[in-house]
C-alpha positions in Angstrom: 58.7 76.3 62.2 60.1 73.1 62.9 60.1 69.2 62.3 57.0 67.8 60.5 55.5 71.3 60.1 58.8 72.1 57.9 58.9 69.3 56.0 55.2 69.8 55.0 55.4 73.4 53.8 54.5 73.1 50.7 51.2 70.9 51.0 49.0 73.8 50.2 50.5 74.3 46.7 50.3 70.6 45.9 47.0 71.2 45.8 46.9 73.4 43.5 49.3 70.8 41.3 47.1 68.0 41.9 43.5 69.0 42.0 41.1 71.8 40.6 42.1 75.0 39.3 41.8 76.4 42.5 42.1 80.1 41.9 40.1 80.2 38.6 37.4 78.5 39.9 37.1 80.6 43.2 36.5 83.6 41.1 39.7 85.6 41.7 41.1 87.9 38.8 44.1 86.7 38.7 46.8 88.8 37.5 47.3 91.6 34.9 47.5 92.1 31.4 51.2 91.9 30.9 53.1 90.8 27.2 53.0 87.0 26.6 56.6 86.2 28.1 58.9 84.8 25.8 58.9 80.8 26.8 61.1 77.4 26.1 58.9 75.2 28.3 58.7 71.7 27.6 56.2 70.5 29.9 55.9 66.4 30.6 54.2 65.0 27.7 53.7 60.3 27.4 53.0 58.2 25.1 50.9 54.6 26.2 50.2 52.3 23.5 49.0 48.7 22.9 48.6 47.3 19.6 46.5 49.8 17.3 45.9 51.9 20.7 47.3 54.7 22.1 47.3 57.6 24.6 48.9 60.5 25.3 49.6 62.0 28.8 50.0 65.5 30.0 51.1 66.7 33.4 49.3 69.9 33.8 49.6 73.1 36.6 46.3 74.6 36.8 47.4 78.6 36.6 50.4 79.7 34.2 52.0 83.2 33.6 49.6 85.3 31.4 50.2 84.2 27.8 52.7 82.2 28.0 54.0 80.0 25.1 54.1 76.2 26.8 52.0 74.4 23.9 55.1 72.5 21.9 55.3 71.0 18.5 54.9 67.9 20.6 52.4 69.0 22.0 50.5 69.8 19.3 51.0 66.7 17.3 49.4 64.7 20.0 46.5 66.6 20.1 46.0 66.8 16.0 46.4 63.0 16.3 44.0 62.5 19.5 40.3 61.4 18.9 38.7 62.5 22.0 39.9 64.6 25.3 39.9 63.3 28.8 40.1 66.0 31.5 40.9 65.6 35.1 37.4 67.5 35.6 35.0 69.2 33.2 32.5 72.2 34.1 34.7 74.7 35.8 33.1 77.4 33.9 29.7 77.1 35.2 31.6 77.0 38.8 33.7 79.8 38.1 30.6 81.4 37.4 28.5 80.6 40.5 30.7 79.1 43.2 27.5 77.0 43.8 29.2 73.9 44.7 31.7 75.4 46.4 29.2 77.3 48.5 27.3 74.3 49.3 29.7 71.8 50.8 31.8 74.9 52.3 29.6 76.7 54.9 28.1 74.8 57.8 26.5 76.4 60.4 28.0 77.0 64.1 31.9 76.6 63.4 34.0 77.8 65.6 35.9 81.3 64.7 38.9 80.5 62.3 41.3 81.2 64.9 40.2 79.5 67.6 40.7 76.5 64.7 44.6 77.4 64.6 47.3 78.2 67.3 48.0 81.0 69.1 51.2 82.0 66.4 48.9 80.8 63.6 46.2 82.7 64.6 48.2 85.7 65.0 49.4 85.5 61.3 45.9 84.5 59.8 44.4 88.1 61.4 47.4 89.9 59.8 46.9 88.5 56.6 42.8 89.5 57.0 44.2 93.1 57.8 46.0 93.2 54.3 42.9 91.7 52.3 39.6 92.5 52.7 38.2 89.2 50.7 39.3 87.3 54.3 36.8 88.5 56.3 33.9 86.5 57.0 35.4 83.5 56.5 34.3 81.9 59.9 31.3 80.4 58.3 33.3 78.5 56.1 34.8 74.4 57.0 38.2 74.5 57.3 39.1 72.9 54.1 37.0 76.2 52.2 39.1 78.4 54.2 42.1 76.6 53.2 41.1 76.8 49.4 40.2 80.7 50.1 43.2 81.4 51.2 44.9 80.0 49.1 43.7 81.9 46.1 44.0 85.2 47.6 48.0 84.5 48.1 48.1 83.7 44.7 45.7 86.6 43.2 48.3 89.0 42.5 50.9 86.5 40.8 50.2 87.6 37.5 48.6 83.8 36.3 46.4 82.6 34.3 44.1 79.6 34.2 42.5 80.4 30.7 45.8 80.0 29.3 46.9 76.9 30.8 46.3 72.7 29.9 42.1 72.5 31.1 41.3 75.1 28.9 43.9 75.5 26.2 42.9 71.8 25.5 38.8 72.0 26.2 39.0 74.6 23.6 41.3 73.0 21.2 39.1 69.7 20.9 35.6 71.5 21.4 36.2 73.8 18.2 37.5 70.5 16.4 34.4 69.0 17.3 36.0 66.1 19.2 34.6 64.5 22.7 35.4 66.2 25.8 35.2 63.8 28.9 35.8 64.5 32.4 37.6 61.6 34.6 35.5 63.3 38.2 32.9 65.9 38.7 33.4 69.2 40.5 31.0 67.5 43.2 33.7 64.8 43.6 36.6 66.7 43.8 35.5 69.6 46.0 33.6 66.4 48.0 37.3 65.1 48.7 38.0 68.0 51.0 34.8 68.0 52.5 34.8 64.6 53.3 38.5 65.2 55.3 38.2 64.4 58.8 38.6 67.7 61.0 42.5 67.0 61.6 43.4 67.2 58.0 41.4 69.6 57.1 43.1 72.0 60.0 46.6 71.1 58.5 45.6 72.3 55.5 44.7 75.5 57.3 47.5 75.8 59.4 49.9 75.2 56.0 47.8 77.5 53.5 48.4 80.3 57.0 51.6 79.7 57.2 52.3 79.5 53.1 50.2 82.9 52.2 53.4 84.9 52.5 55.5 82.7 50.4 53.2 82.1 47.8 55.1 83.7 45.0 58.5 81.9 46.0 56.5 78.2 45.9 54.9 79.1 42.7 58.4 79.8 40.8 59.6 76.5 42.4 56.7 74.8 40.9 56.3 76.5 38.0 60.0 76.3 36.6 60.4 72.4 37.5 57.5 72.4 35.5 58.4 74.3 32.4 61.4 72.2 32.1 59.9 68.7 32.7 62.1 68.1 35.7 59.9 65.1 37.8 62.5 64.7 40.5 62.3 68.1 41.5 58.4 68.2 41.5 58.7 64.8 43.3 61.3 66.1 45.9 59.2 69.3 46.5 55.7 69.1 46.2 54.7 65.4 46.1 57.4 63.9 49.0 55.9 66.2 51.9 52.6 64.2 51.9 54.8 61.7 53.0 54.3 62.9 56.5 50.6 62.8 56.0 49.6 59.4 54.2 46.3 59.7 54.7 46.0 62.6 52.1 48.1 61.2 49.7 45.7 57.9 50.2 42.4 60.2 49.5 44.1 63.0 47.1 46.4 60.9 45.0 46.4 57.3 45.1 42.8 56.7 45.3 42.4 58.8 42.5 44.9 57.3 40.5 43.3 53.7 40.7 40.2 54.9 39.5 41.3 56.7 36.6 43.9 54.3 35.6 40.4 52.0 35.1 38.7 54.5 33.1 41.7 55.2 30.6 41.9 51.5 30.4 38.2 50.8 29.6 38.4 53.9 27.4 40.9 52.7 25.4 39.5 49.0 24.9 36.4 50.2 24.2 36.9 53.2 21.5 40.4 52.3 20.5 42.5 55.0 18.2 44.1 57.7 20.3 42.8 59.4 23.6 44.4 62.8 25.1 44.4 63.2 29.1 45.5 65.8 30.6 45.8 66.0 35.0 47.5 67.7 37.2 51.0 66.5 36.8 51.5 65.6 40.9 49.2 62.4 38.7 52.2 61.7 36.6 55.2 61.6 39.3 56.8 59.0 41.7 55.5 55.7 42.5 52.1 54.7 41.9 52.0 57.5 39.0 49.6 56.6 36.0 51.6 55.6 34.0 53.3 53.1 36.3 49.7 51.7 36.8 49.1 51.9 33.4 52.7 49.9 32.6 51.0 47.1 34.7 48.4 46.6 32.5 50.7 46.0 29.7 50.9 49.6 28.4 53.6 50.0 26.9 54.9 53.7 28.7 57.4 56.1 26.3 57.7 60.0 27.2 58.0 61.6 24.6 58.8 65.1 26.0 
């Protein structure tokens, strides 16, 4: 592989970072029952206030090793002090469940064969990888973008993760048994809309990559995972944020777009209800330029991380 190809390698695990919990909701069983790992993770964690307002703000991956013990004292005291929870997406369950929305923006009738949507080399690598897993056949009917997702959460089915026990849900269930509001900033339908809406082009890159990363997927989960675990943004920036560099248009629709929107809605949030709002995203939200909280310093928010 070479040039721009290289450079955007990891693309099809920034998804994963910045959007849905893509395995979970597809319906894989991820991993096996294995002993909660003994953990020191400290996980990005800000404080925005203004006045008698404030929020907290937590970078979240969407799949973490089974059991493992992320949720600090920091942590925790945000939450006991939060009034209400704002999630990057609510209903996952019900999709989980059904795949309905999934199925219905994902299949269109008469696509092309997958491979004829990939290059010769590509091609050659996408049937091995249906050779090894069963759950990749019959994936022609599917947009490019499904296939993409698809794939990517077979590579990571036998990582031994977990999205029950990671931010979404930890959190969701934290605030639902205290009997606080749950909000979502999108709707399945939106986010799984973003990739449908893709023009062809991009949505073949992020076949070709998700191809190309299926064999590496345990190495590019570790890399993410343990830059993660230790609250290092430079190295999430540098790894899994910087290659969509090459590709601006997804940043545009996958990040920054999103960003403006839901630095509006923590900001009417806040004025609105003041005390203390949670929000938890998927931490490729909360790194580099144009981040939330750099929007959110704009607006006179006064920005403090606090783990």
């Amino acid at each position: 592989m070479s040039g721009p190809a290289r450079r955007a390698r990891p693309l099809a695990l920034l998804l994963a970072l910045v959007l849905l919990a893509l395995m979970g909701w597809l319906g894989w069983q991820i991993g096996r029952m294995m002993a909660p790992p003994e953990s020191t993770a400290r996980p990005p964690l800000w404080r925005i206030s203004k006045g008698d307002r404030q929020a907290y703000l937590f970078g979240t991956i969407h799949a973490v090793p089974r059991g493992e013990t992320w949720l600090s004292p920091q942590i925790e005291a945000a939450m006991t002090r939060s009034d209400r929870l704002l999630l990057e997406v609510t209903g996952l369950d019900t999709e989980r469940r059904t795949r309905g929305t999934f199925e219905q923006l994902g299949r269109s009738p008469g696509l092309p064969p997958v491979e004829t949507r990939l290059s010769a080399s590509d091609a050659a690598h996408y049937r091995k990888l249906k050779g090894r897993d069963a759950s990749l056949h019959g994936l022609d009917r599917y947009e490019s973008w499904a296939v993409a997702l698809l794939l990517n959460a077979a590579a990571s089915s036998n990582l031994e993760l977990s999205p029950a026990d990671a931010g979404e849900a930890v959190f969701a269930d934290r605030f639902a048994r205290t009997r606080k509001p749950i909000r979502g900033l999108e709707t399945i339908q939106h986010q799984l809309g973003l990739f449908d809406r893709l023009p062809e082009r991009d949505q073949r890159l992020l076949l070709t990559q998700a191809v190309r990363e299926a064999d590496e997927a345990p190495r590019l989960y570790a890399q993410l995972h343990e830059a993660w675990a230790r609250g290092d943004l430079a190295t999430l920036e540098r790894q899994f944020l910087a290659p969509l560099a090459a590709t601006p248009g997804l940043r545009r629709v996958l990040i920054d777009d999103r960003n403006r929107r839901w630095v509006d809605v923590i900001d009417a949030d806040l004025k609105r209800h003041g005390g203390t709002l949670f929000v938890a995203v998927g931490a490729g939200h909360l790194i580099g330029k144009g981040s939330l909280q750099d929007r959110l310093a704009t607006r006179g928010w006064l920005v403090e991380r606090t783990q």
